[in-house]
N, C-alpha and C positions, 0 to 999 in steps of 0.2 A: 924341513923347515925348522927354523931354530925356534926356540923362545922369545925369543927378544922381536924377530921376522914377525912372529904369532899376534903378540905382543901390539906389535905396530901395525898393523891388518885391523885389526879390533878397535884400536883406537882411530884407527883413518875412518874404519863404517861410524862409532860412535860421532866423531866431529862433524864429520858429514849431517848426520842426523838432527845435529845440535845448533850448526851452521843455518839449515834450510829452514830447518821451524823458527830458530832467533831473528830470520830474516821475514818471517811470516807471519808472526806474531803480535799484538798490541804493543804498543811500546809508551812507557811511562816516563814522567820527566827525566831527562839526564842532564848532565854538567856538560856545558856546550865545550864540543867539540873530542867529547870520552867516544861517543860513537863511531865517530874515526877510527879511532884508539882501537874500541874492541870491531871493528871492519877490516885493518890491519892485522890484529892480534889474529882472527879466525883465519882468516886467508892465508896469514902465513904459516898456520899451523896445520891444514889444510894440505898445504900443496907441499910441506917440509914433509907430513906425513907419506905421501904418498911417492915423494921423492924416495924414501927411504926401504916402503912396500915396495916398489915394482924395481926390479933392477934390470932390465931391459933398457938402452937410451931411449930409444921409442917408444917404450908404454911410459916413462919417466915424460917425455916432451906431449904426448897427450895428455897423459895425467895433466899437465901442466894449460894445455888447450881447456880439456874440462872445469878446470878451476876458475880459469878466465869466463868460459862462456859461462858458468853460471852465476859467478858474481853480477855479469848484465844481465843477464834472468831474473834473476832476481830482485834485482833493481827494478824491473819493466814488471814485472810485477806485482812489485810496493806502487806503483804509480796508477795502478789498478783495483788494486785494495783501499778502502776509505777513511782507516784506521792509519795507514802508513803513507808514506810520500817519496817518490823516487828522488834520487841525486847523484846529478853527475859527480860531486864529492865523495861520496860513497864509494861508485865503480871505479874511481881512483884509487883508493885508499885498500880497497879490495885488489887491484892490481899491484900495487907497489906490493901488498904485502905478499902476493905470489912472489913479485921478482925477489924480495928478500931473500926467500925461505931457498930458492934458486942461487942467490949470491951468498949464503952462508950453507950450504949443501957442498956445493961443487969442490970448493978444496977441498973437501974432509970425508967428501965420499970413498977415498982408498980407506981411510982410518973406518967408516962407519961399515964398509963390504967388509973388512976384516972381523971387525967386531960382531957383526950379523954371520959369522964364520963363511961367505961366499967366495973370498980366496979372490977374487979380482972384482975390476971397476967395469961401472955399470955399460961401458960402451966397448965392451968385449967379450961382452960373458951372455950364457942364456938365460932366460926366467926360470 
């Protein structure tokens, strides 16, 4: 495994981490409409991450499953919490930004298997 592979493994468990308590956590006023923003921003960083970890297409389109299902998890569970509040705007925002990180992944994954030194694209090759 390369550095860089290391590198992106470490940072997928951290976001992950950062991800599920941000969405657990008290939440203080914000500038209506940034929480979108950073519900986007994580998800997409989230599942770019893990686009990049797993080079299998299949661990890549679970990865992608999981990102989904927990964004509504998460949500369903703000709506159970009496500090936070579920929203369908949310599980949006959360979705778009998985498919982002999916539509600025796919071209450039020959470029980024290279650069991870793996020598081919992710729907050909093993883990």
């Amino acid at each position: 495994m390369t550095t860089l592979l290391y590198l992106a493994r470490i940072l997928l468990v951290a976001v992950l981490v950062v991800v599920v308590w941000a969405s657990l956590k008290q939440t203080g006023n914000t500038i209506a409409g940034s929480d979108k923003i950073a519900h986007f921003l994580a998800y997409m960083s989230l599942a770019g991450l893990g686009l990049v970890s797993f080079q299998l297409l299949r661990n890549q389109c679970l990865f992608m499953l999981f990102c989904l299902a927990l964004g509504g998890t998460m949500e369903l569970i703000q709506g159970q919490l009496p500090h936070r509040v579920m929203g369908w705007d949310d599980m949006l925002a959360n979705s778009l930004g998985v498919l982002t990180a999916i539509l600025v992944y796919w071209p450039l994954r020959g470029w980024i298997d290279r650069l991870l030194g793996r020598g081919t694209t992710a729907a050909t090759s093993g883990e």
